[in-house]
N, C-alpha and C positions, 0 to 999 in steps of 0.2 A: 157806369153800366148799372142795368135794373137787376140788381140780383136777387131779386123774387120772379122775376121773368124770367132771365135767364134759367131758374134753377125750375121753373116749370115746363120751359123746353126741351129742355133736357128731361123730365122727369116722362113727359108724355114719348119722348124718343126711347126710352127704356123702359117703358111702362110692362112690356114682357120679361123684363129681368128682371127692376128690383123695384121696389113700393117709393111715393112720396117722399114717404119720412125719412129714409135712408139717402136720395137724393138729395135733400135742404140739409143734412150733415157731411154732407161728400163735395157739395161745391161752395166755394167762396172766393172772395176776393184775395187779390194775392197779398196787400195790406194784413190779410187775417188769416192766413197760411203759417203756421207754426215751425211749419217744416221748411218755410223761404225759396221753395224749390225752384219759383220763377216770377220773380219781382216783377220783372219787367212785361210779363202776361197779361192779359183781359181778365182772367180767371183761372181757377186751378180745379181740376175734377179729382180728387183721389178714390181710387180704383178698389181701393181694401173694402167699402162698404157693399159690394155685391157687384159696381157696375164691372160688365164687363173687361178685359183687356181685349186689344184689337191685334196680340200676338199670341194669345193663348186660345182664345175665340173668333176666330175668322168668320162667322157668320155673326157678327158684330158688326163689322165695318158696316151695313147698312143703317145701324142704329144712330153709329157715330156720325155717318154723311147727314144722315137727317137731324141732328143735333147741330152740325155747322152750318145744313141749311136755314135752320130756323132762327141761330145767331147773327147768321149774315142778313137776315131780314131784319130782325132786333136794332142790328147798329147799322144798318143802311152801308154796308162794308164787308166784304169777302173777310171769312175767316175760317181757320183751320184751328184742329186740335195737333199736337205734338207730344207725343208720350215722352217724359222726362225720366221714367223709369216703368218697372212693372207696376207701379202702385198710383203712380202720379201723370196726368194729363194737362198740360197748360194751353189755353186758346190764345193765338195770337192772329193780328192784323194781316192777310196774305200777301 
């Protein structure tokens, strides 16, 4: 995965929450997840840097569809995010 792509899709899906720079420190590969939360993911969003939670902020959820829609265009493949906790998001293949 292009994860300078990815993490501009998501940045412009949350461009009313949280800036860029906070974005490119919130997502990575699961390879570079400190925290290992989900190996076996496309990628890992953690939540702590400003992005929303979609159980704490319910007018979220539209940010996040438009985030998995712009990844399912990216990888030419349906994909969802799955909250692995309050903190952590993991995208995987649907």
């Amino acid at each position: 995965m292009n994860i300078d792509e990815a993490r501009r899709i998501i940045a412009e899906a949350f461009k009313d929450w949280v800036d860029t720079e906070r974005v490119a420190e919130s997502v990575r590969l699961p390879a570079d997840d400190p925290g290992e939360w989900a190996p076996k993911s496309l990628l890992i969003v953690s939540k702590e840097s400003g992005i929303p939670d979609r159980f704490y902020y319910p007018n979220a959820w539209p940010k996040w569809e438009k985030a998995e829609e712009g990844l399912s265009a990216l990888l030419g493949k349906k994909v969802y995010f799955e909250d692995v906790n309050a903190a952590v998001s993991a995208l995987y293949v649907a």
